[in-house]
C-alpha positions as CSV (number, residue, x, y, z in Angstrom):
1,X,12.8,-17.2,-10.7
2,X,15.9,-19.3,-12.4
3,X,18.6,-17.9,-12.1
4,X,21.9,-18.4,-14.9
5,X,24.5,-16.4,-15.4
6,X,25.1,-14.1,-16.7
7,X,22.1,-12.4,-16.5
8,X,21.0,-8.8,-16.4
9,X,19.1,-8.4,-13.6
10,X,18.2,-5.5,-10.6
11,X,19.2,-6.3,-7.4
12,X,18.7,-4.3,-4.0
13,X,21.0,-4.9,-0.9
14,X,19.6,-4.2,2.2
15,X,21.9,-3.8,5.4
16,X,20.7,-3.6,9.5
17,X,22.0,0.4,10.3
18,X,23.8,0.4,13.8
19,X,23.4,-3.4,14.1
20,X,26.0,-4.2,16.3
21,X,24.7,-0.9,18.8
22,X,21.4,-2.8,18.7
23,X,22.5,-5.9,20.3
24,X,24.4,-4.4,22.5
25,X,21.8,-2.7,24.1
26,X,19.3,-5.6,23.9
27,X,20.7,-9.0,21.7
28,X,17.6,-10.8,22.3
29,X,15.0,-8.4,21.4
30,X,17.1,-7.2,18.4
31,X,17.8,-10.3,16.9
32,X,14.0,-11.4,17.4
33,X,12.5,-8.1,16.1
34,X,15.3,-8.5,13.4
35,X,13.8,-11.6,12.7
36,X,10.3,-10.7,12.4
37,X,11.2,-8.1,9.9
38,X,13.2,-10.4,7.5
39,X,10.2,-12.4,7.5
40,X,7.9,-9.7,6.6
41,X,10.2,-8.9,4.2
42,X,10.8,-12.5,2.5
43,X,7.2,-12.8,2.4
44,X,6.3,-9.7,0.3
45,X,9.2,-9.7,-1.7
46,X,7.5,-12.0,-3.9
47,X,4.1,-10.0,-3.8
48,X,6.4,-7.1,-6.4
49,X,8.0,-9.4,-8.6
50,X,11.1,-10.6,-6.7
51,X,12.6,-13.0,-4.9
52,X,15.5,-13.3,-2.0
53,X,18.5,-15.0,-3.0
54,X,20.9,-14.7,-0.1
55,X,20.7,-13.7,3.8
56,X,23.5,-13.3,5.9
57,X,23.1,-11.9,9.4
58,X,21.3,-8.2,9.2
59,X,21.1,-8.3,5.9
60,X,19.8,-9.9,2.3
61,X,19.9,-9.6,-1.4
62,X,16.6,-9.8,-3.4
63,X,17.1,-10.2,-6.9
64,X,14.6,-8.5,-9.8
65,X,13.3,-8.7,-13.1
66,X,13.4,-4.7,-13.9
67,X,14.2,-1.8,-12.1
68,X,10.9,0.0,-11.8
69,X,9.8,-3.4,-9.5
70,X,12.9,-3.3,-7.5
71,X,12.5,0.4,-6.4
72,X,8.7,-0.2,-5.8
73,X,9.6,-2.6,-3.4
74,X,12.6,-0.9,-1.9
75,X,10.2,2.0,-1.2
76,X,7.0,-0.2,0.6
77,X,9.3,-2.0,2.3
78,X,11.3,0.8,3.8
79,X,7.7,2.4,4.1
80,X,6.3,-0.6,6.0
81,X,9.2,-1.0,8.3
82,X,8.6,2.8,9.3
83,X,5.5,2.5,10.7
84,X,6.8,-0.5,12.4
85,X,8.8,1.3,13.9
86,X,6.0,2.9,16.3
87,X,4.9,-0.2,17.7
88,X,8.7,-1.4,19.2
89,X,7.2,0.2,22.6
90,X,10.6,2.6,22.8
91,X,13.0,0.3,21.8
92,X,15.4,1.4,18.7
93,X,14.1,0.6,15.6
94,X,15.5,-1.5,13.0
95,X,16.5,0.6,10.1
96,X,17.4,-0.5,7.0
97,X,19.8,1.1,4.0
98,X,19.2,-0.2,0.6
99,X,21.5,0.1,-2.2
100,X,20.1,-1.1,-6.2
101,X,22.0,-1.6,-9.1
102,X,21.4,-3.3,-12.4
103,X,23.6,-5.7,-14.4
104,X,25.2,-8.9,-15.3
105,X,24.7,-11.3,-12.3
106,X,25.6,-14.9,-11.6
107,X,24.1,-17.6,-9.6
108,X,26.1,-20.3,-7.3
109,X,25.3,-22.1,-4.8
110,X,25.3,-19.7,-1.9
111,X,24.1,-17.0,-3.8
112,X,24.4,-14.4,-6.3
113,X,27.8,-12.7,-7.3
114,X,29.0,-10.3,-9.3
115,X,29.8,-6.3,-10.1
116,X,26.6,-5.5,-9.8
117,X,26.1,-6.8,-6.1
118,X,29.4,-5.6,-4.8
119,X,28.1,-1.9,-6.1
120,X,24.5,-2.7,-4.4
121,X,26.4,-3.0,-1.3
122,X,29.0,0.1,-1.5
123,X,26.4,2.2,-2.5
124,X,23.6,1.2,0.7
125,X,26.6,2.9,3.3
126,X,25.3,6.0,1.8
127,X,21.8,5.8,2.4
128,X,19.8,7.6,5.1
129,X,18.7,4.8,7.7
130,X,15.4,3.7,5.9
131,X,16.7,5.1,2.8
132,X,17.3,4.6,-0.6
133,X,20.3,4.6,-2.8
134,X,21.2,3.9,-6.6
135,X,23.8,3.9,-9.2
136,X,24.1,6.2,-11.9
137,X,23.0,3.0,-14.4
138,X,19.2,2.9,-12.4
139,X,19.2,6.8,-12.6
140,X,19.0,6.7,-16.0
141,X,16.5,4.1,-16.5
142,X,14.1,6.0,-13.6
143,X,15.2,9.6,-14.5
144,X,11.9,10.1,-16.6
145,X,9.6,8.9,-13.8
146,X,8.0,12.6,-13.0
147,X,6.3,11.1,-9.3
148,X,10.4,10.4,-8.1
149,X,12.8,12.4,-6.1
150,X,16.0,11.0,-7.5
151,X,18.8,13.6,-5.3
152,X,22.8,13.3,-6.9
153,X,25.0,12.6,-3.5
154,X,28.2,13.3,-5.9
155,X,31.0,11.3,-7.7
156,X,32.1,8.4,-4.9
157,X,35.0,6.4,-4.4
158,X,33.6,2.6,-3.5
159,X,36.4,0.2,-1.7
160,X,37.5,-2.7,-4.4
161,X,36.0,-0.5,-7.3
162,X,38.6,1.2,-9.9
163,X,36.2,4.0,-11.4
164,X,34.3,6.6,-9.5
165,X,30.5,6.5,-9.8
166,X,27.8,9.0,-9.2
167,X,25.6,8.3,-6.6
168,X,21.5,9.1,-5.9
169,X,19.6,9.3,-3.0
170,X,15.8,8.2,-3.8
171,X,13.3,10.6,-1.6
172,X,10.3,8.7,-0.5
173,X,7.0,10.2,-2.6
174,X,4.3,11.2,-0.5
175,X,1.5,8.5,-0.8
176,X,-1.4,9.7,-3.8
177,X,-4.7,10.3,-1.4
178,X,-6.8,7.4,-1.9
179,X,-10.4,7.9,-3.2
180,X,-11.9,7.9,0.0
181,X,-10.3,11.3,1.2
182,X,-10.4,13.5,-2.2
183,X,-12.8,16.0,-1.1
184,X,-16.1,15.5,-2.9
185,X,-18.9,18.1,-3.7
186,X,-20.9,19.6,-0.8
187,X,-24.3,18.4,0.3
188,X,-27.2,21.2,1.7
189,X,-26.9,22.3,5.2
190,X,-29.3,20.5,6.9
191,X,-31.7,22.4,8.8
192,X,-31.2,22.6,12.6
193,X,-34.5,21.9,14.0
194,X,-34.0,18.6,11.9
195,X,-31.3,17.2,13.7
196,X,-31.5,13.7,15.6
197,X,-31.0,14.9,19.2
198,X,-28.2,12.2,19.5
199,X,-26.2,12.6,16.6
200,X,-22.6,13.0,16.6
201,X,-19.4,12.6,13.8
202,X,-16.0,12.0,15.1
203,X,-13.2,14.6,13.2
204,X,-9.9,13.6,11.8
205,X,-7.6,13.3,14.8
206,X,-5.0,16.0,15.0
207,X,-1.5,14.7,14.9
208,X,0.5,16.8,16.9
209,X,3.7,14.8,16.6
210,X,3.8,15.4,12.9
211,X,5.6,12.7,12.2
212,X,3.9,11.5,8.9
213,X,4.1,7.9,10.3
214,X,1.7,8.8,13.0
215,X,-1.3,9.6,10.7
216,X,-2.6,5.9,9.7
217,X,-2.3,5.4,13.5
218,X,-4.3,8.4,14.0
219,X,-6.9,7.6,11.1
220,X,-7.0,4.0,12.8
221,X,-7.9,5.3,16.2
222,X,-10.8,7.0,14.8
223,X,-12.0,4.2,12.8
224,X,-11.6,2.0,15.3
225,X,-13.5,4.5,17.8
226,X,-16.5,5.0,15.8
227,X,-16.7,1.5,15.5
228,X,-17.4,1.2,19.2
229,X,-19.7,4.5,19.0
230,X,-21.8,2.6,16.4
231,X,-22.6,-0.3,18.7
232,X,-24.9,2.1,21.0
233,X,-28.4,1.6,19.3
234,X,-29.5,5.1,19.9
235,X,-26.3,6.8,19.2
236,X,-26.3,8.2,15.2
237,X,-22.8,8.0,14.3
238,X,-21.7,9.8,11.3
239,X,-19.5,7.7,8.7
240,X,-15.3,8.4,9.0
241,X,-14.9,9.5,5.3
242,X,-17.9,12.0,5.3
243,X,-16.4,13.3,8.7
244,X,-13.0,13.8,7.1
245,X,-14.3,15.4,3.9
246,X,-16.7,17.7,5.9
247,X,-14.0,18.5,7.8
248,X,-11.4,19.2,5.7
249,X,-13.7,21.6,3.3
250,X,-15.6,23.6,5.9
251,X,-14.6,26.4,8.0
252,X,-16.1,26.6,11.4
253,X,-17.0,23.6,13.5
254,X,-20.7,24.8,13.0
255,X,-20.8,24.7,9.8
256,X,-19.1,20.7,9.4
257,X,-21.8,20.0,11.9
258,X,-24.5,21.2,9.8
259,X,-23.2,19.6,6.5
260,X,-23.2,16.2,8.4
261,X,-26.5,16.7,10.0
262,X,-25.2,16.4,13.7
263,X,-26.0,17.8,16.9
264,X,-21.8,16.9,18.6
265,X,-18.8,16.5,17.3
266,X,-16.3,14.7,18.8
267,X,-13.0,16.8,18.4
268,X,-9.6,14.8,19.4
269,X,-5.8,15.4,19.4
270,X,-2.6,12.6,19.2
271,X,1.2,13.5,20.9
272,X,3.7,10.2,20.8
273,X,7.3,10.6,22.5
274,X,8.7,6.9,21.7
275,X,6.1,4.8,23.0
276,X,4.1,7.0,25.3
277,X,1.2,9.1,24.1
278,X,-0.9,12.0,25.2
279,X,-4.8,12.1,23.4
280,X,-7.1,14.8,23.8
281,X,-10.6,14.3,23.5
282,X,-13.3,17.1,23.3
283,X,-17.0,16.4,22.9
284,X,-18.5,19.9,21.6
285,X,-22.2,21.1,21.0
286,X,-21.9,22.1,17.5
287,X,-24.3,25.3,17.6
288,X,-22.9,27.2,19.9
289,X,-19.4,25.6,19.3
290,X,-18.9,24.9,23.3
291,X,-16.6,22.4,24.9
292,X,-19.3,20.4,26.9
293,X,-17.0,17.8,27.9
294,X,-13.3,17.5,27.6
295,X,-10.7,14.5,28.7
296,X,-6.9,14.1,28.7
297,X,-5.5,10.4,28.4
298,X,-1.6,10.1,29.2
299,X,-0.3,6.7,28.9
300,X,1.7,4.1,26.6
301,X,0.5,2.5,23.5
302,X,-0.7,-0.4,24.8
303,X,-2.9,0.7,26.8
304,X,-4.4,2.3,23.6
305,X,-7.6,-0.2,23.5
306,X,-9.0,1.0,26.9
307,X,-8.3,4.3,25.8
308,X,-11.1,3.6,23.0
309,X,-13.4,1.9,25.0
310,X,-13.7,4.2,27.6
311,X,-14.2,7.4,25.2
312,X,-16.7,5.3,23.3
313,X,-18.9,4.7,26.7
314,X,-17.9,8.4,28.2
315,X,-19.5,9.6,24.9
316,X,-21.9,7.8,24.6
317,X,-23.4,8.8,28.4
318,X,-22.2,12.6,27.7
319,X,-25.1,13.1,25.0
320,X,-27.7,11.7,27.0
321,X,-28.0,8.2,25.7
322,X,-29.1,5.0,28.0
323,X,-27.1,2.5,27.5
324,X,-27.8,-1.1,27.9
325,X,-25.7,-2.8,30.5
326,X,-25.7,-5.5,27.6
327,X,-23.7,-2.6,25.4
328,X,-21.6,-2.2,27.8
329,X,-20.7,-5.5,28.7
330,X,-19.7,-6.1,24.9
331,X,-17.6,-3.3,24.7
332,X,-15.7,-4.5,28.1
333,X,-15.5,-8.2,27.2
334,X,-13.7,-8.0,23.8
335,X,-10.3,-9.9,23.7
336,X,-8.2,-6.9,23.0
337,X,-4.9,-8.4,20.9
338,X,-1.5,-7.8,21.2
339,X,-0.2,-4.6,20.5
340,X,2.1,-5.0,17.3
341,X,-1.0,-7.1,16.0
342,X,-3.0,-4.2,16.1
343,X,-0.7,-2.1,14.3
344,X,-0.4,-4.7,11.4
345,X,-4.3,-4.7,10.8
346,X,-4.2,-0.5,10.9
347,X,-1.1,-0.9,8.2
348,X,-3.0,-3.5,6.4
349,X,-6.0,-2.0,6.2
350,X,-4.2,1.5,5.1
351,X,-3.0,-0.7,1.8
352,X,-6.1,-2.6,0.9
353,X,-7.3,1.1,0.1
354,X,-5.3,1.1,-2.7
355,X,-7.3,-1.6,-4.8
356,X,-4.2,-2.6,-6.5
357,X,-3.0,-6.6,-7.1
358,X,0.1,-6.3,-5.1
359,X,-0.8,-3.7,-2.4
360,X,-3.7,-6.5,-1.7
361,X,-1.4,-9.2,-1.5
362,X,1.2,-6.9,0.3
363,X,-1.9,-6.2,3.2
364,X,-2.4,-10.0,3.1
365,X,0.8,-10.7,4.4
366,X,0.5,-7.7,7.5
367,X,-2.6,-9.5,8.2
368,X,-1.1,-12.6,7.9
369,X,1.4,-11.8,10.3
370,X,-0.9,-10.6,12.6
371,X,-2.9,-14.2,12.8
372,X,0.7,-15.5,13.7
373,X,1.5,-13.8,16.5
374,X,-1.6,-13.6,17.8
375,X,-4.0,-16.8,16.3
376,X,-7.0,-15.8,18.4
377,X,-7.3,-12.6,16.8
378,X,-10.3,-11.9,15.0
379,X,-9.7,-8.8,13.0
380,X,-7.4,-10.1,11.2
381,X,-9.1,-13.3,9.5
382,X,-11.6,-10.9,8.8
383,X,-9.2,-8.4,7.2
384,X,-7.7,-11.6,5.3
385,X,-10.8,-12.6,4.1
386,X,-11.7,-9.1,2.8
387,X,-8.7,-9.6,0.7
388,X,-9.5,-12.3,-1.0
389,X,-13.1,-11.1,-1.7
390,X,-11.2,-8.6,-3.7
391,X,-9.1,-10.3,-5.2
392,X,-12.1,-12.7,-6.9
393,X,-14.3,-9.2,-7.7
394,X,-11.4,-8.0,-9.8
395,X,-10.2,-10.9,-11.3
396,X,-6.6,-10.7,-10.3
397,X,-6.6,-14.6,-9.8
398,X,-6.7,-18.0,-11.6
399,X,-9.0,-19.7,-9.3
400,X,-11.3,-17.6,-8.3
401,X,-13.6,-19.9,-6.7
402,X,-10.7,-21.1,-4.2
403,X,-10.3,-17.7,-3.4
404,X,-14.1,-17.3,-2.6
405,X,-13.9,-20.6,-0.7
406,X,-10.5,-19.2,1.0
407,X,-13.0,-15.7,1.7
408,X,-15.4,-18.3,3.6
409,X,-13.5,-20.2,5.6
410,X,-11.4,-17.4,7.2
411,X,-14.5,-15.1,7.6
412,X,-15.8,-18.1,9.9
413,X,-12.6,-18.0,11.8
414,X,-12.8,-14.5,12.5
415,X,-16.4,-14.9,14.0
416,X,-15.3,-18.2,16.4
417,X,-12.8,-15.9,17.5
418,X,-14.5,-12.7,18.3
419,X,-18.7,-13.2,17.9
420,X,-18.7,-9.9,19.2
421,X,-17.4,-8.2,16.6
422,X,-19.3,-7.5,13.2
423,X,-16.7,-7.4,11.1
424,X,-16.4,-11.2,10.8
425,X,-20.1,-11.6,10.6
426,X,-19.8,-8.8,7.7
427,X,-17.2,-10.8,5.4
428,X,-18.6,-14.1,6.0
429,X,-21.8,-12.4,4.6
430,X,-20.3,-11.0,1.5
431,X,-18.7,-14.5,0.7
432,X,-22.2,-16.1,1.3
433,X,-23.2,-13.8,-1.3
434,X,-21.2,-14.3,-3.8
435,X,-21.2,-18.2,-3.7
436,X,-25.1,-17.4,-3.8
437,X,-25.7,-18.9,-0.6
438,X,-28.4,-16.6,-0.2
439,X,-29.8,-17.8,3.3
440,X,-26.4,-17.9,4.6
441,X,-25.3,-14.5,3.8
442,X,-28.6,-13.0,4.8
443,X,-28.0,-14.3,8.5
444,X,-24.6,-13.4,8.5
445,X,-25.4,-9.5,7.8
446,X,-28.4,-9.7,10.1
447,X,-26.2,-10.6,12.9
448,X,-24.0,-8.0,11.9
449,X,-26.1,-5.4,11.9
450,X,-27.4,-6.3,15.3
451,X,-24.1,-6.1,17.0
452,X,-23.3,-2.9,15.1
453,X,-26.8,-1.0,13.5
454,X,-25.0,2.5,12.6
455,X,-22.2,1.0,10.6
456,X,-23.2,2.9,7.5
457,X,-21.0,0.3,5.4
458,X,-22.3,-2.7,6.8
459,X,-25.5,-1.2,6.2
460,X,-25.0,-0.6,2.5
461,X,-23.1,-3.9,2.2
462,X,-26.7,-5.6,3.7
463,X,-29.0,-3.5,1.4
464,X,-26.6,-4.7,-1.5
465,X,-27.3,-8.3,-0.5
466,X,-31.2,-7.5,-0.2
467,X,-31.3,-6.6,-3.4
468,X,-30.6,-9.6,-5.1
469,X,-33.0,-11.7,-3.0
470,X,-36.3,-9.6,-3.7
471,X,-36.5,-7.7,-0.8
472,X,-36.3,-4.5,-2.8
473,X,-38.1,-2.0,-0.6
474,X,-35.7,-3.1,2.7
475,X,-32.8,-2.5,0.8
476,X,-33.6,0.7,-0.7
477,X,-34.5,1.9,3.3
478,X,-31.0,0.7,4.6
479,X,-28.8,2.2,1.7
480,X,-30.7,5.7,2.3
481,X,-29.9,5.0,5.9
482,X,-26.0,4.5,4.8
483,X,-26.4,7.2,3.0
484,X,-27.3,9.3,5.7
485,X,-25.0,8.2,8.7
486,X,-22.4,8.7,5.1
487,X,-23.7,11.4,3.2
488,X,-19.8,12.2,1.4
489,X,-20.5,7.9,0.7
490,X,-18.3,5.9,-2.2
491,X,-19.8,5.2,-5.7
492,X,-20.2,1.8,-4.5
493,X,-23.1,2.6,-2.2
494,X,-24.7,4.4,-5.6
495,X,-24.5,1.2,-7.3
496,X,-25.6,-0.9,-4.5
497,X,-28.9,1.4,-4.6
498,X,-29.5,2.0,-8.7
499,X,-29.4,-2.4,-8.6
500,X,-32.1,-2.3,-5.7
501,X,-34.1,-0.2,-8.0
502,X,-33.4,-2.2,-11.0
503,X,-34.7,-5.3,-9.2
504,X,-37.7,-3.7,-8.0
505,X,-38.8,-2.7,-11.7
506,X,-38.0,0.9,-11.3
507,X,-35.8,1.5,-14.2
508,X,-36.1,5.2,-14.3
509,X,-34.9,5.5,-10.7
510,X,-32.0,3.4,-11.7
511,X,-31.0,5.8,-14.2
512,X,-31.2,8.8,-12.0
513,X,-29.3,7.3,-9.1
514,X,-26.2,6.0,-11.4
515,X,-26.0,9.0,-12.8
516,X,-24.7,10.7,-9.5
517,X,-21.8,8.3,-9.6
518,X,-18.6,10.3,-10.1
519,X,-16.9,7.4,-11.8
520,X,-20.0,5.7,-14.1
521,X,-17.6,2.9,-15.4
522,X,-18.6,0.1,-13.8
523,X,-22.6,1.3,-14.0
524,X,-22.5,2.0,-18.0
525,X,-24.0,-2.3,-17.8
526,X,-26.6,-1.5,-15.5
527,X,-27.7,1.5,-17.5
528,X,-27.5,0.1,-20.8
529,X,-30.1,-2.5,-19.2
530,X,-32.4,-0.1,-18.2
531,X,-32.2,2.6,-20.7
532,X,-32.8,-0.4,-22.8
533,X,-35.8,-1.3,-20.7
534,X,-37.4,2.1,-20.9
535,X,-37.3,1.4,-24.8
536,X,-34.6,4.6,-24.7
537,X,-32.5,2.7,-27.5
538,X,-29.7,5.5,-28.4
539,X,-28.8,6.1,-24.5
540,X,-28.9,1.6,-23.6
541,X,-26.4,1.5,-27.0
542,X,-24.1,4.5,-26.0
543,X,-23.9,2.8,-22.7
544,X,-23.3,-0.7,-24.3
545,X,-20.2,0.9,-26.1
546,X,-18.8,2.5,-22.9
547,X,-19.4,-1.2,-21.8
548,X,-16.7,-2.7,-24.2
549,X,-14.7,0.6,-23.9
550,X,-13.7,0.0,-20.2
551,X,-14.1,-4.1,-20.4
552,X,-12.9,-5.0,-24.1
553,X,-13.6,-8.6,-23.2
554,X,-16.9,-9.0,-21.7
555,X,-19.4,-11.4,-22.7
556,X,-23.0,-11.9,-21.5
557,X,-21.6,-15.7,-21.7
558,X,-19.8,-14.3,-18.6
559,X,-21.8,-11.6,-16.9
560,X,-24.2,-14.5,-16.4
561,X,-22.2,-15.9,-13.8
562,X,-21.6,-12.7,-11.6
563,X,-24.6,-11.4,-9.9
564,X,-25.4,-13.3,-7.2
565,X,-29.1,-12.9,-7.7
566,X,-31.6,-15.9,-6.1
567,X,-33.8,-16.1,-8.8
568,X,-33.3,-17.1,-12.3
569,X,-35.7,-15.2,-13.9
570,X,-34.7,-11.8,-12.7
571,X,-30.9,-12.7,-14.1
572,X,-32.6,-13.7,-17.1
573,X,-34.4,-10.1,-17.0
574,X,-31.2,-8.2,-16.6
575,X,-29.4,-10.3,-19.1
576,X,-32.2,-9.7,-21.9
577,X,-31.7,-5.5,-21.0
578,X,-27.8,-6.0,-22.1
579,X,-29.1,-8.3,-25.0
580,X,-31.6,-5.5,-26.1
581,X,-28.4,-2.7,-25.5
582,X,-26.5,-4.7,-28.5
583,X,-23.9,-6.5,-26.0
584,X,-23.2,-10.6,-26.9
C-alpha cells in the first residue's frame, strides 16, 4: 500500500522480549533465529492485508488497512511463532510483545510516525511475551467480536504521553475444530469373526505435556506414522480422522476397535522437557484389551524420524506380518530432513485445514520456508503444490491456469527429490487431472498407490481420477476400499463415489450416495443432473435452485470447463442433465 499522511490507519508494533539476555547467552544463534522469524514474518504479513514499513533491530512496524486484519495477524503470527518455539532444540525462544493502535499516521522516508505508533509501542511493554495488547480506541472497534478475550490491564501512564489510557490484554481464542475432527455419527460394530487378522488403527497420541503447542506435533507424529504403517502391503491401516473420531466417542478400547473394524490398536503417549521427549508406544489386542507389546523411546527431537520408522517396522512384525526386505529398505533409505523443516510442514499442513484464502497462502509460506532451508526436501514441494491445487478449485486466484501449472511443476520437484514417497506422486496426479492430462495423472496415482496401497486418501483421490476416464467399476472398488480403511471419511470421498456412479449410468446410486453427504452444497449440481436423468423433474429443479443459492453466479458456459472428464460426450451428458434441471 501507499502510504500519505495523514492517514487513519492500524498499526501493530512488535518488540524481541529479553533481547539483549538472548544474545548474551548465544549472539549468533539469536540474531540468526531472530532473523529467520522476521522473515517469516515479512513474508505473511502480506498474506492478511498488511505490509511492513519499518525494522529496526528486534523489532518492526507493520501498518494495516482495518483493525479486524491487524489483530488477525497479530494472533497467527504470535500463534506461529509458538509452535516455533518447540523446534529451537532447548534454546530460549524468541518471544514477541505486540502493541495495536489505530489513527492518523504519516509516511517519511525511514518510516512511519506519529501518535498512533508512539502508543503502539508503550502499550507492547505490557504484553505477555507472545502477547497481545491494545488501546482503548481498538477496544471499541473489536468490543462486539463475541469469539475475543479482550482483558482491561487498568488506566496507564505511557512515558512522552500527557493523558492516561486504558489498556487490554487480547487472550489468544482457542482454534474452532476443523471439519475433520467434529465427531460424526457412528457406523455398526462390525462383527468380530469379520475382522482382517492384520488390521490395526493408530489412536490420538496422548499429550502429557499439556502444553497446547504440543498437540499439532502430536497429531503430526501419528500422521506421519501411519503413513509408514500404510507402506506394508499386508498391513490394513485404519485412516487418522476415523481413528480420532472413534476414539474420542467410544468408551472402552474394545469397543473403538469394533467401530473401526480392527483386530490392534496402536495406543501411544508424548512428554517434551525443552527439547527432549519421552513417547510411549503400546500395541494392544483389542478383544481382550491386553498390552501385547509395549516400547519406551527417550531421546531429543531430532532423533524423532527414527523414532517413526522403527515403531512403523516393530509394528508391523508384532502382528505377524512378513515384510519384504524391499519394505524395509524404503523405509530406511528416505532422506530424513532437517528438523525445523519438519516442523514447518506439521504447522503448514495444520493451516491448510482450514480451507481459507489466507491460511493457504499463510501455509504456503511455512512450506516455503521449509524448501529454503532444506531445497532437497520433498514434503514440502508437495505440501506447496497441494496449495496451489486449492487455490485454482476455489477460485481464490486470477490466473488459475498458472497456478495449475505452478501445482505441476513443484509436484515434479517433490518426486525428483524423494521417489519414495507417495505424496509427490499424489499431487503431481491431481494436477495431471485437472489439466486433463489424463494418461499422466493416471500413472502418477498408480505409482502412488504402489509405494503406499492403504493410504485411504490416495485411494479415494485415484478412484476420483478413475471416474472421469471410464473406468467406472475400478473406481467404485477403491473408494469402498477408502471407505473402509476411513469409515468416519470427508464428504469429499462421497462425491468422489456418487460421480463414479454418475459416469457409469447409475443415476439412482448417485442419488443415494450424495444424499449421505452431511454438507450437500457442492452435490445439489450433480443431483439436479441425475434426478433430472431419472425424469424426477421436481427434485433435478429443487436441486437446480439450491445450485444458484450457494453459487449465484454459475453458468453451464463455465461448468463446462471444470470436470476433467476424457471424453466429450460424457461432459456433454452431464451438461444436458443441468440443462434438463432448468440451469443456463
Amino acid at each position: 500500500m501507499e502510504l500519505a499522511g495523514p492517514r487513519l490507519l492500524t498499526v501493530l508494533y512488535a518488540d524481541v522480549h529479553g533481547y539483549t539476555r538472548l544474545l548474551e547467552l548465544d549472539e549468533a544463534g539469536t540474531v540468526a533465529r531472530l532473523t529467520r522469524s522476521l522473515t517469516l514474518i515479512r513474508n505473511l504479513v502480506s498474506d492478511y492485508g498488511g505490509e511492513v514499513v519499518n525494522t529496526a533491530g528486534d523489532g518492526l512496524v507493520a501498518v494495516f488497512e482495518s483493525v479486524q486484519k491487524a489483530l488477525h495477524f497479530g494472533l497467527e503470527m504470535q500463534r506461529e511463532l509458538s509452535r516455533e518455539a518447540m523446534w529451537s532444540e532447548g534454546l530460549a525462544p524468541i518471544q514477541f510483545r505486540v502493541g495495536i493502535s489505530v489513527g492518523d499516521i504519516f509516511a517519511g522516508r525511514d518510516g512511519v510516525y506519529g501518535h498512533s505508533v508512539n502508543l503502539a509501542a508503550r502499550i507492547q511493554t505490557f504484553a505477555e511475551p507472545g502477547g497481545i495488547c491494545v488501546t482503548d480506541a481498538v477496544y471499541q472497534i473489536l468490543r462486539g467480536n463475541s469469539e475475543l478475550q479482550l482483558r482491561s490491564l487498568g488506566t496507564k501512564r505511557l512515558k512522552n504521553v500527557s493523558a492516561p489510557i486504558e489498556i487490554f490484554s487480547v487472550d489468544q481464542p482457542q482454534p474452532m475444530p476443523r471439519p475433520a475432527e467434529i465427531a460424526l455419527p457412528m457406523h455398526q460394530f462390525a462383527a468380530a469373526d469379520s475382522l482382517p487378522d492384520a488390521s490395526l488403527a493408530v489412536l490420538p497420541m496422548e499429550n502429557i505435556s499439556g502444553a497446547p503447542d504440543d498437540l499439532y506435533l502430536c497429531q503430526g507424529i501419528v500422521a506421519d506414522l501411519i503413513t509408514s504403517l500404510c507402506r506394508f502391503r499386508n498391513l490394513m491401516v485404519i485412516a487418522r480422522h476415523s481413528a480420532f473420531v472413534a476414539a474420542a466417542n467410544a468408551g472402552s478400547l474394545r469397543e473403538i476397535a469394533q467401530r473401526l473394524g480392527v483386530r490392534y490398536l496402536l495406543s501411544a503417549s508424548f512428554r517434551r522437557a525443552d527439547n527432549r521427549i519421552r513417547i510411549t508406544v503400546d500395541l494392544i489386542e483389542a478383544a481382550s484389551e491386553n498390552t501385547i507389546w509395549s516400547e519406551r523411546y527417550d531421546g531429543v527431537m531430532a532423533d524423532i524420524f527414527d523414532f517413526q520408522d522403527d515403531v512403523a517396522a516393530m509394528t508391523a512384525s508384532r502382528v505377524a506380518i512378513h515384510i519384504d526386505a524391499v519394505e524395509r529398505r524404503r523405509l530406511t533409505e528416505q532422506a530424513h530432513p532437517a528438523l525445523y523443516a519438519y516442523g514447518l510442514v506439521l504447522r503448514g499442513q495444520d493451516m491448510g485445514f482450514r480451507f481459507m484464502p489466507d491460511s493457504n497462502l499463510h501455509a504456503r509460506r511455512l512450506f516455503e520456508q521449509a524448501r529454503e532451508l532444506d531445497p532437497g526436501y520433498g514434503r514440502s514441494y508437495a505440501a506447496m503444490s497441494r496449495t496451489f491445487n486449492v487455490e485454482w478449485r476455489y477460485n481464490w486466484t486470477k490466473d488459475p491456469e498458472g497456478a495449475l501449472n505452478q501445482a505441476l511443476t513443484l509436484a515434479k520437484r517433490a518426486v525428483e527429490c524423494d521417489r519414495l514417497d507417495s505424496r509427490g506422486f499424489s499431487e503431481m496426479g491431481l494436477a495431471h487431472l485437472y489439466k486433463k492430462q489424463h494418461d499422466e495423472a493416471l500413472a502418477a496415482y498408480e505409482h502412488a498407490l504402489s509405494l503406499n496401497p492403504n493410504d485411504a486418501d490416495l485411494l479415494a483421490y485415484m478412484g476420483d481420477c478413475l471416474a472421469y476416464v471410464r473406468q467406472g467399476e475400478r473406481a467404485v472398488n477403491l473408494l469402498e476400499r477408502a471407505i473402509r480403511l476411513n469409515p468416519y471419511h470427508p464428504d469429499s470421498y462421497l462425491w468422489f463415489l456418487g460421480d463414479a456412479y454418475f459416469h457409469k449410468g447409475d443415476y439412482q446410486r448417485t442419488v443415494e450416495t450424495l444424499m449421505k453427504m452431511r454438507d450437500q452444497s457442492e452435490a445439489h449440481r450433480l443431483l439436479a443432473a441425475s434426478h433430472a436423468m431419472l425424469g424426477q423433474m421436481d427434485q433435478a429443479r429443487s436441486h437446480a435452485q439450491e445450485v444458484m443459492r450457494v453459487h449465484p453466479n454459475f453458468t453451464i458456459e463455465h461448468w463446462r470447463k471444470v470436470p476433467p472428464l476424457k471424453h466429450t460426450e460424457d461432459l456433454d451428458l452431464y451438461v444436458e442433465g443441468l440443462r434438463m434441471a432448468g440451469l443456463h
